[in-house]
PyMOL commands that place a pseudoatom at each C-alpha (Angstrom):
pseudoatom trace, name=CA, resn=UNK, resi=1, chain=A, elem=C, hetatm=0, pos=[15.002, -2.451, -9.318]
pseudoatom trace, name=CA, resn=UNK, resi=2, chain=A, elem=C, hetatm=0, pos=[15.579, 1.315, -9.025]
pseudoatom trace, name=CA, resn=UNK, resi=3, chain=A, elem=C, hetatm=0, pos=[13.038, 2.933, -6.044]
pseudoatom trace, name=CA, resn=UNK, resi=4, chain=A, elem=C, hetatm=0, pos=[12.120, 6.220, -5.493]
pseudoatom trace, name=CA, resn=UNK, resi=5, chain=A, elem=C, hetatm=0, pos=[14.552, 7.877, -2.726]
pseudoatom trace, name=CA, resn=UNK, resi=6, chain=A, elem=C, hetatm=0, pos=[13.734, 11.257, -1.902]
pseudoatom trace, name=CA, resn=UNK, resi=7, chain=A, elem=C, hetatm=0, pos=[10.647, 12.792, 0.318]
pseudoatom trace, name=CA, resn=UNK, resi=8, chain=A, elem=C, hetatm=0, pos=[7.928, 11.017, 0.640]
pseudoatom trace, name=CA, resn=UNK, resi=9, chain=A, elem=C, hetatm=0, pos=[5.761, 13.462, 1.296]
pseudoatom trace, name=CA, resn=UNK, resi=10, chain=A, elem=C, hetatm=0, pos=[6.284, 15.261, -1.904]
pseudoatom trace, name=CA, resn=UNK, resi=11, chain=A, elem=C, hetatm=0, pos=[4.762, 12.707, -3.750]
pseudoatom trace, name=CA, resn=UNK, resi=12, chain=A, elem=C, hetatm=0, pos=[1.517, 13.338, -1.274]
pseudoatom trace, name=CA, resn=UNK, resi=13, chain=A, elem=C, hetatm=0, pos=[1.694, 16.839, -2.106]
pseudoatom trace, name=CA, resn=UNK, resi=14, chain=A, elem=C, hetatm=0, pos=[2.101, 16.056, -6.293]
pseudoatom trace, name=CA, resn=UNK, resi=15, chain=A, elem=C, hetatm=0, pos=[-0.900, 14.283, -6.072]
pseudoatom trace, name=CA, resn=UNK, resi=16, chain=A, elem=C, hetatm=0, pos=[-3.026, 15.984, -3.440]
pseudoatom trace, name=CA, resn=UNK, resi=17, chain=A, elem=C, hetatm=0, pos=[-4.305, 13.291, -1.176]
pseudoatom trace, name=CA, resn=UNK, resi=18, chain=A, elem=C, hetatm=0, pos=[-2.807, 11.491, 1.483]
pseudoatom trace, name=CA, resn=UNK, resi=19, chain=A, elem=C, hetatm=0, pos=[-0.911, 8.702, 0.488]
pseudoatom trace, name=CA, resn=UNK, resi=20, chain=A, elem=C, hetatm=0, pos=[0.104, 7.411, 4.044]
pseudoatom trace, name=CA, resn=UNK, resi=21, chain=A, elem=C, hetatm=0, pos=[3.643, 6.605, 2.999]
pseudoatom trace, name=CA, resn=UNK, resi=22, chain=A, elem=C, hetatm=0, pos=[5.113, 8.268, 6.147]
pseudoatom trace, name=CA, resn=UNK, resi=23, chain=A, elem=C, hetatm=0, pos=[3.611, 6.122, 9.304]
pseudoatom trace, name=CA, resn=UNK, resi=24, chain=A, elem=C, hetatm=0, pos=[2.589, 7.587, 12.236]
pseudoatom trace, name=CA, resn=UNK, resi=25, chain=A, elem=C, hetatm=0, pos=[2.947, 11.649, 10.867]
pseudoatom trace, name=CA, resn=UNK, resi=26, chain=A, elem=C, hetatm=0, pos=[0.285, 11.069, 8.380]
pseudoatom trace, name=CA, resn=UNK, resi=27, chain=A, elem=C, hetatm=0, pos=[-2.096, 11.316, 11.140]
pseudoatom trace, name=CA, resn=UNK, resi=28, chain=A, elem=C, hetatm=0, pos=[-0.550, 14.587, 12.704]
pseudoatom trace, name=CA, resn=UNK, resi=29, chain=A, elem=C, hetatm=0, pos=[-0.681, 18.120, 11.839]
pseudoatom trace, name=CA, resn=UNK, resi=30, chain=A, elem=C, hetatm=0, pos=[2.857, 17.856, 10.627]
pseudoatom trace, name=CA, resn=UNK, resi=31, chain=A, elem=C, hetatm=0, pos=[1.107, 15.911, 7.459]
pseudoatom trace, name=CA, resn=UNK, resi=32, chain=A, elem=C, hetatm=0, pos=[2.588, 17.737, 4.117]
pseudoatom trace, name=CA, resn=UNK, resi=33, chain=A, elem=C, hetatm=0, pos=[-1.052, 17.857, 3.223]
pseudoatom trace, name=CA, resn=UNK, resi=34, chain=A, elem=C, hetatm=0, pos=[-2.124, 19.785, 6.108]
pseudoatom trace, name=CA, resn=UNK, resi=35, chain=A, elem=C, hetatm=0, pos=[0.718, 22.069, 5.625]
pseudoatom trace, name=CA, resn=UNK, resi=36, chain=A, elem=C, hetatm=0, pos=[1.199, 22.727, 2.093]
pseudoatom trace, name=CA, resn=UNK, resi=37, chain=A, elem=C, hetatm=0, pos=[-1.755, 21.748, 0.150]
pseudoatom trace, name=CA, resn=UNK, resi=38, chain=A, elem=C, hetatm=0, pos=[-0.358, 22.154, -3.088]
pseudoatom trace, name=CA, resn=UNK, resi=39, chain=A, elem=C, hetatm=0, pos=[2.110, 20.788, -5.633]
pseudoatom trace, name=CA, resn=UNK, resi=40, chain=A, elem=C, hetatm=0, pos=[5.350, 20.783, -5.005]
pseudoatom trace, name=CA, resn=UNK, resi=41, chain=A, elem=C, hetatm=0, pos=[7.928, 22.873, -6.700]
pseudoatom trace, name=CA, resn=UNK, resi=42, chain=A, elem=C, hetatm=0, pos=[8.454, 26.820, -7.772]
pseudoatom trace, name=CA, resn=UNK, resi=43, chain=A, elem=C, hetatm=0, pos=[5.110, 26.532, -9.829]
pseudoatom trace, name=CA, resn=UNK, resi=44, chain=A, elem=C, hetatm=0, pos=[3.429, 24.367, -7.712]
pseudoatom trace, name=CA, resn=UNK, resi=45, chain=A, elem=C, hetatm=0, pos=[0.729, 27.052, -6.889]
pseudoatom trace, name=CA, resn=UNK, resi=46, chain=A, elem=C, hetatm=0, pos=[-0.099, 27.892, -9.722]
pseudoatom trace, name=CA, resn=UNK, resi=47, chain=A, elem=C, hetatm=0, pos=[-3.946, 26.966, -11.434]
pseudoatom trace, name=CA, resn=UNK, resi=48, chain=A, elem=C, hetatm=0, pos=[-3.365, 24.683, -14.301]
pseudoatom trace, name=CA, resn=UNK, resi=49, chain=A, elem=C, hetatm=0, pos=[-6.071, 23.050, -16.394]
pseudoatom trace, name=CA, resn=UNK, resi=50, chain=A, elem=C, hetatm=0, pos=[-6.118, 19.516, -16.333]
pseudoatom trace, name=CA, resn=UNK, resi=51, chain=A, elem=C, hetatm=0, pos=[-7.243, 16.956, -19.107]
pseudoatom trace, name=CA, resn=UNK, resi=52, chain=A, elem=C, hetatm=0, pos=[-8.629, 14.132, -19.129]
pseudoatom trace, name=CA, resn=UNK, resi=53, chain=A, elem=C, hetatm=0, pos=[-5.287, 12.117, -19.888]
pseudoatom trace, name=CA, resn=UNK, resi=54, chain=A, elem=C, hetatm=0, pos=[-4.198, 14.148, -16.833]
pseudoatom trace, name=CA, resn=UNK, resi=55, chain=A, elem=C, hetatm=0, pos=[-6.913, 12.759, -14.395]
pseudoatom trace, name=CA, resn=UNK, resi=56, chain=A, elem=C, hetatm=0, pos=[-6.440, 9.170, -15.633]
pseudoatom trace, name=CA, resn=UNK, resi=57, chain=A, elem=C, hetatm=0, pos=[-2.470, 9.683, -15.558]
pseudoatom trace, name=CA, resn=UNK, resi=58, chain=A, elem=C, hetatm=0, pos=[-2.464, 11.096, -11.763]
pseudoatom trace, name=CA, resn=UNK, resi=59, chain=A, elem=C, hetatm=0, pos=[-4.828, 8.127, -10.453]
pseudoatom trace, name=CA, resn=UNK, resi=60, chain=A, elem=C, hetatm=0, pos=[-2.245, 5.850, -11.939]
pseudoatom trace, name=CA, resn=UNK, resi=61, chain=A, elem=C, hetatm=0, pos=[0.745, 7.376, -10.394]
pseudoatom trace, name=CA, resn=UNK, resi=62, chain=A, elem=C, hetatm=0, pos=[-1.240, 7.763, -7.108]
pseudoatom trace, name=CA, resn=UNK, resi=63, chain=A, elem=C, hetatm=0, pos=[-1.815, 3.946, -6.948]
pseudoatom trace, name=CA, resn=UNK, resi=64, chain=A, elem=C, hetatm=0, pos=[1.613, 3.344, -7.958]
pseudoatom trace, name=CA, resn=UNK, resi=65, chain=A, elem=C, hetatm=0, pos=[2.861, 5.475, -5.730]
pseudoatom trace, name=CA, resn=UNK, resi=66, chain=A, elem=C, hetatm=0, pos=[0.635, 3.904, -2.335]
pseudoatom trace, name=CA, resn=UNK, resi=67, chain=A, elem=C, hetatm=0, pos=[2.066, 0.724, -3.118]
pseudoatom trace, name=CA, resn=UNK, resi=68, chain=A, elem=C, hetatm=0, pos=[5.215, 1.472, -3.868]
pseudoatom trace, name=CA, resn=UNK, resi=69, chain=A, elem=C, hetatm=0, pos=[5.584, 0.338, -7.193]
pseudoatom trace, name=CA, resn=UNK, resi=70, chain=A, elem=C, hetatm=0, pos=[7.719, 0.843, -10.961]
pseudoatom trace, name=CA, resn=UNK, resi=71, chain=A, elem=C, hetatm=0, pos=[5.880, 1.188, -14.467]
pseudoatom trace, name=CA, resn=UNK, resi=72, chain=A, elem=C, hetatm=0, pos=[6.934, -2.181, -15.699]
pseudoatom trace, name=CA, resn=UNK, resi=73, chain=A, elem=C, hetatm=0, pos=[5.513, -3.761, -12.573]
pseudoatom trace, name=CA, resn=UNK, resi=74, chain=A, elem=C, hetatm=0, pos=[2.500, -2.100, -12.283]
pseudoatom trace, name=CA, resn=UNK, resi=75, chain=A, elem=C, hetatm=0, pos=[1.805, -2.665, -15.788]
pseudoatom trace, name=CA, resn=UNK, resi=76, chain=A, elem=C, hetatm=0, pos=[2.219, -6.830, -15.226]
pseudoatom trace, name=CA, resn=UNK, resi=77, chain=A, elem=C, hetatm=0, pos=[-0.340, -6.551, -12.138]
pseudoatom trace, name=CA, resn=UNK, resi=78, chain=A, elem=C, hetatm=0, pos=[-2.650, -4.682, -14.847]
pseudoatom trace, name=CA, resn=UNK, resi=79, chain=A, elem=C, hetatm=0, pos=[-2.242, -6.994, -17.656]
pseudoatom trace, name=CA, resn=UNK, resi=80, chain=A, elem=C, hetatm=0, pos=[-2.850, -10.031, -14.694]
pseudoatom trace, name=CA, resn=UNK, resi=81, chain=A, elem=C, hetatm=0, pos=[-5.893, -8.003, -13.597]
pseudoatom trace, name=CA, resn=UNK, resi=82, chain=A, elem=C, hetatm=0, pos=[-7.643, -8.112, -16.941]
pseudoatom trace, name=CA, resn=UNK, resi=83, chain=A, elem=C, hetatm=0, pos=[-6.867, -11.519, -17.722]
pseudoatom trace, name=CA, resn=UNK, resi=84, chain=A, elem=C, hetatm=0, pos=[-8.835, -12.156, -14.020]
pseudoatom trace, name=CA, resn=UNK, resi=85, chain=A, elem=C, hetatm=0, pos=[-12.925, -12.592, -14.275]
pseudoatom trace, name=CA, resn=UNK, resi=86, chain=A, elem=C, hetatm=0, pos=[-14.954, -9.567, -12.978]
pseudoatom trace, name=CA, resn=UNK, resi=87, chain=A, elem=C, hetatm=0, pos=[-14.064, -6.180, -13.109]
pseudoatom trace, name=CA, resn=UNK, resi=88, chain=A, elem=C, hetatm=0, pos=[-10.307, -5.260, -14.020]
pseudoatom trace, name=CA, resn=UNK, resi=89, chain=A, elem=C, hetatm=0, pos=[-10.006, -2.029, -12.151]
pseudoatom trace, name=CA, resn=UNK, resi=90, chain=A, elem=C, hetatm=0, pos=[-10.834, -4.207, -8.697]
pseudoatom trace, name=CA, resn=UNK, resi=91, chain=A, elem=C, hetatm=0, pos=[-8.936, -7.127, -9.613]
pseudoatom trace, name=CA, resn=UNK, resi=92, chain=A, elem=C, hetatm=0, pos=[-6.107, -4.505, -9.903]
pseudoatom trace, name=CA, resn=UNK, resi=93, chain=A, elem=C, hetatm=0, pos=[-6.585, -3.329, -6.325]
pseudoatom trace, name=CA, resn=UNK, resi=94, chain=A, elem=C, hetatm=0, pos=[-7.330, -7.005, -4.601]
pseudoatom trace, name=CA, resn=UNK, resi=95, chain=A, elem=C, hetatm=0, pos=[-4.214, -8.367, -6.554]
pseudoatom trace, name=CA, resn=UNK, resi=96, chain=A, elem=C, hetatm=0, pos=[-1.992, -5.015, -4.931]
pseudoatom trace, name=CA, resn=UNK, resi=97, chain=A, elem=C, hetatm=0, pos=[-3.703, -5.895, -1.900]
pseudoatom trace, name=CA, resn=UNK, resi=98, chain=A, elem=C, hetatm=0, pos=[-2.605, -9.360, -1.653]
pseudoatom trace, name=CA, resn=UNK, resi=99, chain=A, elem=C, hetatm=0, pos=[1.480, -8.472, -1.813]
pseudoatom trace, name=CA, resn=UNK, resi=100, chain=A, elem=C, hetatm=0, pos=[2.869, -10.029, 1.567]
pseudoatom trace, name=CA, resn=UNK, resi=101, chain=A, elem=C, hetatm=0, pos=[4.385, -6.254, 2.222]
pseudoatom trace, name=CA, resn=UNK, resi=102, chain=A, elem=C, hetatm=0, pos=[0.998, -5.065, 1.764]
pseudoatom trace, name=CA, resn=UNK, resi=103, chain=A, elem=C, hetatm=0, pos=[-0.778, -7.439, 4.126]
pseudoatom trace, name=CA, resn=UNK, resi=104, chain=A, elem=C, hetatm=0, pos=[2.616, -6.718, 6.628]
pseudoatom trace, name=CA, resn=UNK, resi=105, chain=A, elem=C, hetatm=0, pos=[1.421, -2.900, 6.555]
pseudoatom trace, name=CA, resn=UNK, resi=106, chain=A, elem=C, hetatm=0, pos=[-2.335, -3.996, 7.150]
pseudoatom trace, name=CA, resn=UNK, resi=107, chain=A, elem=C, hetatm=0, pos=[-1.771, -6.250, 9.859]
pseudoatom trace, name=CA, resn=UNK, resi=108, chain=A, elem=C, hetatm=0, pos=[0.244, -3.550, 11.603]
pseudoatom trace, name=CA, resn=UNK, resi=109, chain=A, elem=C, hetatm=0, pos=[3.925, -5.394, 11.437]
pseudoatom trace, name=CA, resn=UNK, resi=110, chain=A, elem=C, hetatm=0, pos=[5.366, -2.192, 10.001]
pseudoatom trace, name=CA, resn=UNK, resi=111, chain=A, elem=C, hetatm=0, pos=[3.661, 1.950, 10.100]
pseudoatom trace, name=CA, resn=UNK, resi=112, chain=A, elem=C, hetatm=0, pos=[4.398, 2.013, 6.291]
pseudoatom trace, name=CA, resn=UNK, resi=113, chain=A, elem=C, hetatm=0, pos=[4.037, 0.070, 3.243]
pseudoatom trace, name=CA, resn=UNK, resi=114, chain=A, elem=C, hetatm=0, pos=[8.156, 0.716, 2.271]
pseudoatom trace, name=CA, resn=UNK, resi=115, chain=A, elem=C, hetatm=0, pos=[8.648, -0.165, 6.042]
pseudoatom trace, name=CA, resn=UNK, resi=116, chain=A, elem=C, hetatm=0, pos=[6.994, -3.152, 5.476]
pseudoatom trace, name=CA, resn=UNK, resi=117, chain=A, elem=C, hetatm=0, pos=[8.447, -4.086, 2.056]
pseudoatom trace, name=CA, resn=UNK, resi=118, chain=A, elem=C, hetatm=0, pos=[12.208, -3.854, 3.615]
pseudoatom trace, name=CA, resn=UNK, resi=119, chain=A, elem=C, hetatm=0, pos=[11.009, -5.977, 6.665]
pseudoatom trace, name=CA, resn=UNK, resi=120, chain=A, elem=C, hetatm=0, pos=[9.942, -8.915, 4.290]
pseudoatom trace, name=CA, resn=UNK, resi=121, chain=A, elem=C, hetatm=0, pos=[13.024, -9.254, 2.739]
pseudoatom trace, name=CA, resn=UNK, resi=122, chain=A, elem=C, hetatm=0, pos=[15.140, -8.936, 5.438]
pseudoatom trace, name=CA, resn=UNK, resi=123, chain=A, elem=C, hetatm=0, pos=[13.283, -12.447, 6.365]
pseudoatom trace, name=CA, resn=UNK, resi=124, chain=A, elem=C, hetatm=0, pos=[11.605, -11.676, 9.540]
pseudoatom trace, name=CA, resn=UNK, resi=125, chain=A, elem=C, hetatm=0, pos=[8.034, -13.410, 7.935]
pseudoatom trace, name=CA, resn=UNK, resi=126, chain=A, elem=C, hetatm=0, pos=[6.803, -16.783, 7.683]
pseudoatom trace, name=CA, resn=UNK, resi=127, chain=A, elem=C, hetatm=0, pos=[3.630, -17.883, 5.609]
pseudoatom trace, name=CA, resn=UNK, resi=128, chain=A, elem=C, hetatm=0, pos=[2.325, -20.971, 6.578]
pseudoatom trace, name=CA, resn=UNK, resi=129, chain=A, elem=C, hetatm=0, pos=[5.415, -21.778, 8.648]
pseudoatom trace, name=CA, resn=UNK, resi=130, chain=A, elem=C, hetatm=0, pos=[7.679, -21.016, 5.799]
pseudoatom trace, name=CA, resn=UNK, resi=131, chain=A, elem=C, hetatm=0, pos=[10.075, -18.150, 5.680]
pseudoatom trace, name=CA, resn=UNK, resi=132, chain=A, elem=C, hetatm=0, pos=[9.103, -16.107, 2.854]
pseudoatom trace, name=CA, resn=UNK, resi=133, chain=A, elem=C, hetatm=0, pos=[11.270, -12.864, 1.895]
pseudoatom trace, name=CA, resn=UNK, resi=134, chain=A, elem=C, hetatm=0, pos=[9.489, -11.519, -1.509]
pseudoatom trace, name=CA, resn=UNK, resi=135, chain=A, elem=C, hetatm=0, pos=[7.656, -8.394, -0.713]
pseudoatom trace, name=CA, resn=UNK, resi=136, chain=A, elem=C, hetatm=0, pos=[5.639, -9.341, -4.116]
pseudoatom trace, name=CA, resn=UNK, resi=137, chain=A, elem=C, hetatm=0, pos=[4.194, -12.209, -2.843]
pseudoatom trace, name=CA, resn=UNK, resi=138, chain=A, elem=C, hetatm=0, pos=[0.518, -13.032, -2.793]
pseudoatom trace, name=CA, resn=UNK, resi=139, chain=A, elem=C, hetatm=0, pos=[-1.487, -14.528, -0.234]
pseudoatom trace, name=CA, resn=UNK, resi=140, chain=A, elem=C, hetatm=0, pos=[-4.581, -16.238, -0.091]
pseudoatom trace, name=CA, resn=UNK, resi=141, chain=A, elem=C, hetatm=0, pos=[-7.298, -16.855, 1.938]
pseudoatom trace, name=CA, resn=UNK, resi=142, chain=A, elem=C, hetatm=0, pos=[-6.452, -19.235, 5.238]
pseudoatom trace, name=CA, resn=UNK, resi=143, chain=A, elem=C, hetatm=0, pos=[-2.580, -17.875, 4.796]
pseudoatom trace, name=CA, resn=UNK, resi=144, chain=A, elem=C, hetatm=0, pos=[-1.266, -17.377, 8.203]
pseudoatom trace, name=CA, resn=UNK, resi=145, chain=A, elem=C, hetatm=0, pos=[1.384, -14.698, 8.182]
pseudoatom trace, name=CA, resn=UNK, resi=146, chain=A, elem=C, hetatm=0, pos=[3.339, -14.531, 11.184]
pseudoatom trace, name=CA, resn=UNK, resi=147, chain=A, elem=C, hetatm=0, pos=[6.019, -13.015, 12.659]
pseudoatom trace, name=CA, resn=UNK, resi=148, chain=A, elem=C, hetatm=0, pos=[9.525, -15.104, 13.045]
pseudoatom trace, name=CA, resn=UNK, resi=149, chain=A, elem=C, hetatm=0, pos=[10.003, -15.944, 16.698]
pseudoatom trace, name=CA, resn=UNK, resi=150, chain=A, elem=C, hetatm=0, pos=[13.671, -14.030, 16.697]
pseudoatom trace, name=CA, resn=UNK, resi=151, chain=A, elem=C, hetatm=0, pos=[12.075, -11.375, 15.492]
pseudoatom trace, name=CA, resn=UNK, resi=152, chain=A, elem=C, hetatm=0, pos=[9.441, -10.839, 18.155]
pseudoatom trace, name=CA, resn=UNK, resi=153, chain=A, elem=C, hetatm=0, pos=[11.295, -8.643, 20.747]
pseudoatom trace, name=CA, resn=UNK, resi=154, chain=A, elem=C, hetatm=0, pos=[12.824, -5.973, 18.235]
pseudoatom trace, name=CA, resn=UNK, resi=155, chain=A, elem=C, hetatm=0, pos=[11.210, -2.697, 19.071]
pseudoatom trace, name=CA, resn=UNK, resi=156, chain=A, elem=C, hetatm=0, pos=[10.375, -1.843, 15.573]
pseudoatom trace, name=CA, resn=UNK, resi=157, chain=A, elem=C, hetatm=0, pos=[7.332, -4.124, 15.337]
pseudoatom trace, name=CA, resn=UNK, resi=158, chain=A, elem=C, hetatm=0, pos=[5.967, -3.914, 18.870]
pseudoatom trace, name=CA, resn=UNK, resi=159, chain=A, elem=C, hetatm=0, pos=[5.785, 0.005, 18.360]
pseudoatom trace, name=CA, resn=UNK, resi=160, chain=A, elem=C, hetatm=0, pos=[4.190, -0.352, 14.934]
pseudoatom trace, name=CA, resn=UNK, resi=161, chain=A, elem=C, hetatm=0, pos=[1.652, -3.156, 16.506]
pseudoatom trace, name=CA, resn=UNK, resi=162, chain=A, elem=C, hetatm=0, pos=[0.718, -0.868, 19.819]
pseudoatom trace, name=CA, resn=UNK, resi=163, chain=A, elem=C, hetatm=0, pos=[0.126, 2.272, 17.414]
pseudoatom trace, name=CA, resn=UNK, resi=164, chain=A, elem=C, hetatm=0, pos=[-1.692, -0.352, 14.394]
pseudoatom trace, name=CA, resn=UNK, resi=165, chain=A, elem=C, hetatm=0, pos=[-5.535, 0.920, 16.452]
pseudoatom trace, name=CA, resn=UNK, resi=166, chain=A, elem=C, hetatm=0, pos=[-5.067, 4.241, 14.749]
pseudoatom trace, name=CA, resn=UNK, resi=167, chain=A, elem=C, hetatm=0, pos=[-5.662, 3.084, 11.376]
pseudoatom trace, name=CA, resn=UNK, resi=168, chain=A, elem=C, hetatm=0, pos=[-7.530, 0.046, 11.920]
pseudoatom trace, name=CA, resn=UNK, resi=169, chain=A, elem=C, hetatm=0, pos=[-7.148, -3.519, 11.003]
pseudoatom trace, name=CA, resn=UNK, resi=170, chain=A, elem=C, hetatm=0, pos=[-9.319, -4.382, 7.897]
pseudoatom trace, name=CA, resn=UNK, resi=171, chain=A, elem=C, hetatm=0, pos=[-12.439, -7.116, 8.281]
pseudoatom trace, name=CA, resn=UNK, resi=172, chain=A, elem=C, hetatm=0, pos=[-10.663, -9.019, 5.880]
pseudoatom trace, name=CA, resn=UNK, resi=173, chain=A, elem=C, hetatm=0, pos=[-7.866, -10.269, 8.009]
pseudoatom trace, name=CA, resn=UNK, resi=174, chain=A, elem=C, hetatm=0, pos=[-7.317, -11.299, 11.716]
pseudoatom trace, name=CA, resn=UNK, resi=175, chain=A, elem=C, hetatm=0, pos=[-4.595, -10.326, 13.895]
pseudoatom trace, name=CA, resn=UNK, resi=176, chain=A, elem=C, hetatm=0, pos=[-3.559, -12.019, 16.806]
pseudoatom trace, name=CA, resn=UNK, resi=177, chain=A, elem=C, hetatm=0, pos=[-1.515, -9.507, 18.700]
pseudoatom trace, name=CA, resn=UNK, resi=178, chain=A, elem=C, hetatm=0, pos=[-0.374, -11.747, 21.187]
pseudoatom trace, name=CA, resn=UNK, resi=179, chain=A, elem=C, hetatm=0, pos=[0.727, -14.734, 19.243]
pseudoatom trace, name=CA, resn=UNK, resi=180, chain=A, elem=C, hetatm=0, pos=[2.184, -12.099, 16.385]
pseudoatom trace, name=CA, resn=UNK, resi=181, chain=A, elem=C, hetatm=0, pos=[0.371, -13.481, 13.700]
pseudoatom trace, name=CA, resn=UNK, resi=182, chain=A, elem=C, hetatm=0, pos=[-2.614, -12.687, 11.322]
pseudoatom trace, name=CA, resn=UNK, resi=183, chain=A, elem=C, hetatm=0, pos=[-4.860, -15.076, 9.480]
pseudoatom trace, name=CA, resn=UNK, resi=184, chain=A, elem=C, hetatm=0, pos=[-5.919, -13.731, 5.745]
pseudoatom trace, name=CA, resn=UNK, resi=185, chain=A, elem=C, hetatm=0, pos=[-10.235, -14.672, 6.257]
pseudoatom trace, name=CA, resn=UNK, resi=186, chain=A, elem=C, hetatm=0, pos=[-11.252, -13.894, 2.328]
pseudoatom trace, name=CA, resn=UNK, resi=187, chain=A, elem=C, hetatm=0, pos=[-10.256, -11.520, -0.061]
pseudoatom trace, name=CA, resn=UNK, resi=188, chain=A, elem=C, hetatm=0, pos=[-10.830, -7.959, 0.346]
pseudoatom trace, name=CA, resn=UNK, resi=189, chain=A, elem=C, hetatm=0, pos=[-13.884, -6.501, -1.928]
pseudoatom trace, name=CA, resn=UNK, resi=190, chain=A, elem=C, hetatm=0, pos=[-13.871, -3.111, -3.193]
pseudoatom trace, name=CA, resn=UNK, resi=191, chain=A, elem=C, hetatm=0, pos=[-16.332, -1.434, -0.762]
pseudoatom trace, name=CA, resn=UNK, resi=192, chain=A, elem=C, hetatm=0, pos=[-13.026, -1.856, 2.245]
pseudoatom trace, name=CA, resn=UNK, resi=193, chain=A, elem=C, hetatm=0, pos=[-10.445, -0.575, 0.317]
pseudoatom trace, name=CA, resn=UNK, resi=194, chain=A, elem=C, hetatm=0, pos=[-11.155, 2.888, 1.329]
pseudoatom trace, name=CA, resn=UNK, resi=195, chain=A, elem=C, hetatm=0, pos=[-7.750, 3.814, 2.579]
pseudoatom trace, name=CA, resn=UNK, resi=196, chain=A, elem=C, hetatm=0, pos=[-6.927, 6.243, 0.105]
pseudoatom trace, name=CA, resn=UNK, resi=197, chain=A, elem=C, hetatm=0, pos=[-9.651, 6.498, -1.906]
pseudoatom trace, name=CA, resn=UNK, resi=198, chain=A, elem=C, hetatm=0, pos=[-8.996, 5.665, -5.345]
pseudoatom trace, name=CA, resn=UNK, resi=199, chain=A, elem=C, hetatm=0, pos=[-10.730, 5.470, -8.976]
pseudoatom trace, name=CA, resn=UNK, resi=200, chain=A, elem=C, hetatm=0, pos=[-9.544, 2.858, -10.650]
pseudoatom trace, name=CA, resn=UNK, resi=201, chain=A, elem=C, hetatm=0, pos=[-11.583, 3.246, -13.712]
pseudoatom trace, name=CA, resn=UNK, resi=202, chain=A, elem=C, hetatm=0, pos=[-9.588, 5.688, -14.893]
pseudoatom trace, name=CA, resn=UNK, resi=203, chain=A, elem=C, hetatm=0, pos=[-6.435, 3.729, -14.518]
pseudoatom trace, name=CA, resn=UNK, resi=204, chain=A, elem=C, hetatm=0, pos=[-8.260, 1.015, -16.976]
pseudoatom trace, name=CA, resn=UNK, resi=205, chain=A, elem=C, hetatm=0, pos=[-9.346, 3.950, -19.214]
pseudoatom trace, name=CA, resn=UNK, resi=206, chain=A, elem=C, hetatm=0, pos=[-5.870, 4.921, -19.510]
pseudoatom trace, name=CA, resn=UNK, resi=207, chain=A, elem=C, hetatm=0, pos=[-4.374, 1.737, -20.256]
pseudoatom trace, name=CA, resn=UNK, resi=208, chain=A, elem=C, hetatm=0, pos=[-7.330, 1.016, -22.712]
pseudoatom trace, name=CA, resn=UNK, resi=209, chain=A, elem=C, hetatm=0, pos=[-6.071, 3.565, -25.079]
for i in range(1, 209): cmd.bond("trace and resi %d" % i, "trace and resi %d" % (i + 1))
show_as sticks, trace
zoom trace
């Protein structure tokens, strides 16, 4: 499946918000955002006026976007999401949520969500004792994600674990820093996925046409 290769932080700076796709310098002054508040591009200045197709299409791509995702994919979490009970637009963001690279990224195994995504299938994650190497995966609550026990001196995840207290580590799940695991407790609700903010409503909207 073809991924998105160039700078991250452009795709910050097309949709004005912070994203968090670039670790650690999200949280600097180097931030695109905090630089170059604008979009990017020769007329990326410039005042445009901006529908309401264009509001509904720039929270999709912003979701997409955070979790690293393709149209045809996204679209299959959002046809799952209003086949769920409740209320599509959250189901859409607890089923996201779920996604083993996802819960990597939250647990602080890895300072990005395409960090995290490359570590799962490169193997270095087990799920209930079994290796499991599909970033797409979704856990459930009582999963116990863990590191692999090879894996457990390699720089790359002690750095992202010691710097993990900068973001936080949601209510939802427990991390045992010692033992290099995490324990999914529930799913998340709506009211602690804050981090970016999103309005999914208008990504239901959009699809509703």
């Amino acid at each position: 499946m073809a991924r998105y290769s160039g700078a991250v932080c452009r795709q910050c700076r097309r949709e004005s918000a912070k994203l968090f796709l670039k670790g650690d310098r999200c949280y600097t002054d180097k931030c695109a955002i905090e630089r170059r508040n604008y979009a990017p591009g020769q007329h990326g200045q410039r005042r445009t006026k901006v529908t309401e197709y264009g509001l509904q299409l720039r929270e999709k791509q912003k979701v997409k976007r955070t979790y690293g995702l393709q149209e045809k994919q996204f679209r299959l979490y959002f046809a799952k999401a209003d086949r769920m009970k409740g209320v599509t637009g959250e189901n859409l963001l607890v089923l996201l949520e779920r996604r083993l690279d996802s819960i990597a990224y939250r647990l602080g195994f890895s300072v990005s969500r395409s960090q995290a995504r490359t570590l799962v299938r490169h193997g270095h994650f087990h799920v209930n004792g079994s290796k499991v190497n599909i970033p797409s995966y979704l856990v459930r609550p009582g999963d116990v994600v863990e590191l692999r026990e090879k894996s457990r001196e390699i720089v790359t995840f002690n750095e992202a674990l010691d710097s993990v207290m900068r973001r936080g580590v949601p209510s939802w799940v427990e991390l045992d820093r010692e033992k290099f695991k995490g324990t999914i407790k529930a799913l998340p609700v709506r009211d602690e996925l804050t981090t970016p903010e999103f309005q999914e409503q208008l990504i239901v909207e959009l699809y509703s046409k």
